[in-house]
N, C-alpha and C positions, 0 to 999 in steps of 0.2 A: 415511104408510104404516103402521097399525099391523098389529100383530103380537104374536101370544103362542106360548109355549113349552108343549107340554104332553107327558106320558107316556102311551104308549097303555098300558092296563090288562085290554085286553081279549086272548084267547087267542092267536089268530094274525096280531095286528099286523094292519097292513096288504095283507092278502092276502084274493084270490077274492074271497068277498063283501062286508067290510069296504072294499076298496077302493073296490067300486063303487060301495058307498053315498057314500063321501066324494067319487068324482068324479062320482057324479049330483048329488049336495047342492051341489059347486061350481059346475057346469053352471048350478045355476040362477037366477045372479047375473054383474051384467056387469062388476064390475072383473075385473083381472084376479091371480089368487088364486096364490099359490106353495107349495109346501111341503119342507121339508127335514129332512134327517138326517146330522148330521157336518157333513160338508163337502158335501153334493152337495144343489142345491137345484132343483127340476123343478115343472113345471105342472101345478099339481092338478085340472087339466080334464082332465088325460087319463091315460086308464088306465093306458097302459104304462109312462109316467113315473113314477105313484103305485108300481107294483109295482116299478119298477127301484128305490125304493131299499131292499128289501128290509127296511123296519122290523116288527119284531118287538116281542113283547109285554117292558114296562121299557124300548125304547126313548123316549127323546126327538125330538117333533118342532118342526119350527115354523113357524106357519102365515104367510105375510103377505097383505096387500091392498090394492088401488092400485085406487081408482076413485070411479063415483059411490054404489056400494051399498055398500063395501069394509066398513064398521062391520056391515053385520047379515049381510055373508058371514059376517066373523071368529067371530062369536056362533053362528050355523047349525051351522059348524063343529066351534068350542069344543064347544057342544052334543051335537054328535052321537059325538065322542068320548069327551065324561066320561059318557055313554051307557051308553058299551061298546058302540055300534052296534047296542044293541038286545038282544046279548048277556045270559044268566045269569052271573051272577059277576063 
C-alpha cells in the first residue's frame, strides 16, 4: 500500500474546486485511494469526505493506494497537488 505525505501549498487547501479536482483525478483509477489529515482518514472518491476534512493551505496530507493501478494513482495525485491544482502561486 503505498503512500506519501505531502503539504498542500496552494490557497484554499482542499476546498470547492481544488477538491474536485482531486476527487475527479481519483475517480479515474480503480484501486481504491484514501486520504487523510491528523487523525481522520476518508475516501478520496468522494467529495464530501475530501471537504469533511477541512484541510487548509500548510496543512499536511496523506495520500494511500491499494490496488491494481495504486502506483500511477499515487503519482496523479502527488502531481496534481505540488501543482497547486493548477493555481498561481
Amino acid at each position: 500500500m503505498p503512500e506519501i505525505t505531502l503539504v498542500l501549498r496552494n490557497k484554499v487547501g482542499l476546498h470547492a474546486r481544488p477538491a474536485s479536482l482531486f476527487v475527479r483525478t481519483a475517480n479515474k483509477f480503480k484501486c481504491k485511494i484514501t486520504v487523510s489529515k491528523d487523525d481522520k482518514e476518508v475516501d478520496a472518491k468522494s467529495i464530501l469526505s475530501v471537504l469533511s476534512l477541512g484541510a487548509e493551505q500548510g496543512d499536511a496530507v496523506t495520500i494511500k493506494t491499494q490496488g491494481e493501478d495504486e502506483v500511477e494513482a499515487l503519482e496523479a495525485l502527488k502531481a496534481l497537488i505540488e501543482s497547486n491544482f493548477g493555481e498561481e502561486g
